[in-house]
N, C-alpha and C positions, 0 to 999 in steps of 0.2 A: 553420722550413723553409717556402717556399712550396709555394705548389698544384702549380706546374710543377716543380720540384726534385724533389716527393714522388712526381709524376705521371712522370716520367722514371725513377726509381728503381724504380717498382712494373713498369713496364716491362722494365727488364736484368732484374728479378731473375725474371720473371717469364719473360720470352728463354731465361735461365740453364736453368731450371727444366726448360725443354721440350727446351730441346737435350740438356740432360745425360739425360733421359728419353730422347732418341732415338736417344742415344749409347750407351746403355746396352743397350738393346732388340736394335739392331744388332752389341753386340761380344760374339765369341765367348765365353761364360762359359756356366757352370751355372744351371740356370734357377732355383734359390734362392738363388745367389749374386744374380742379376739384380733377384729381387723383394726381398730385402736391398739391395739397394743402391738400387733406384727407393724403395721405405721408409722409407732416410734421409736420400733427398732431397726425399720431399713431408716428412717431419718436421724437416727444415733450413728447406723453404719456408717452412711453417706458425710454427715459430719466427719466423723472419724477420719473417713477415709479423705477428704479435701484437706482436713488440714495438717494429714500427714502429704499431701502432693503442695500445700503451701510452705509447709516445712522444707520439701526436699528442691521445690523450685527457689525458697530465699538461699537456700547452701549450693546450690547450683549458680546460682547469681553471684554470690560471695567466691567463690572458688574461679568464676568465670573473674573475676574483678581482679584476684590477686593472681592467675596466671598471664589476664591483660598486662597487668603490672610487672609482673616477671618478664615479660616479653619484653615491654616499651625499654626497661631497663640491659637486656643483654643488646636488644637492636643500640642503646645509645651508646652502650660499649663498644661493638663493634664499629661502629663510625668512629668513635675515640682513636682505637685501635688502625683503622684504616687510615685516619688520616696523620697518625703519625706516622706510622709505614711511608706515606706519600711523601712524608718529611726529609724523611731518613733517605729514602730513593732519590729524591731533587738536590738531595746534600751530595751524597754521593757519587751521582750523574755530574753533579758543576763541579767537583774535585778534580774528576778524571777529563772532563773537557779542560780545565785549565792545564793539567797535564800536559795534554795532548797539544794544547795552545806553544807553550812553551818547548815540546820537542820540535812543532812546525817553526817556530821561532827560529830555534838552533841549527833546524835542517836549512831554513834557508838562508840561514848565516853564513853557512858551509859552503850552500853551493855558491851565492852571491862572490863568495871569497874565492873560489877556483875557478871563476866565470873571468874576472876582471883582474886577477893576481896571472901574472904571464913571468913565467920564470928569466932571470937576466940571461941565461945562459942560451935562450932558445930565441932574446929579441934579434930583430935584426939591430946590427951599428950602422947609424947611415950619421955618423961623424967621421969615417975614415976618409983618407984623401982618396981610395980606391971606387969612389963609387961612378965616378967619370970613366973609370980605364974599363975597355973591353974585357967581356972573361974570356978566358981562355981555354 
């Protein structure tokens, strides 16, 4: 039931209420016949009126239950979602470290090889018969 449905309804019955009170008040009767009668129209009211607030507290319960439920449900999504994200990150982070593994590989392949490779051209010859004679 909307706001303005309920808000219209609380209205008549509430118009109801006062008229039939003024109707009452006004018609020739006995005046315990009269507060008998105005008694069991505020306890019609009051009826009325709880089990339109019982009404609107089980749809309030209901509503509170399937937005619980909407909630619990996008929260499990997003863990879903989060944790595959987390996935996709650890994948992509070990790709690029082993990368990076294998260019430290190659660099120190390189340097190892220019550390310990000594060009023939720059050894010393210490097989020549010159290395007894004075320089000159």
């Amino acid at each position: 039931m909307s706001s303005s449905t309920g808000n219209t309804m609380l209205a008549v019955l509430t118009g109801a209420a006062i008229g039939a009170g003024i109707g009452i008040l006004f018609a020739p009767d006995k005046g315990s016949n009269t507060r008998l009668k105005i008694r069991e129209g505020l306890d019609d009211a009051t009826n009325g009126i709880k089990n339109k607030l019982d009404k609107a507290s089980l749809q309030l319960g209901d509503n509170f239950a399937i937005a619980k439920f909407d909630l619990e449900g996008a929260y499990q999504d997003l863990l879903s979602n989060i944790s595959f994200k987390t996935e996709e990150v650890i994948s992509f982070l070990e790709e690029k470290l082993a990368e990076a593994k294998k260019q430290n590989a190659k660099l120190h392949k390189n340097v190892d090889s220019n550390i310990y490779e000594v060009p023939k051209s720059d050894a010393p010859n210490f097989t020549s018969t010159n290395v007894d004679s004075p320089i000159y």
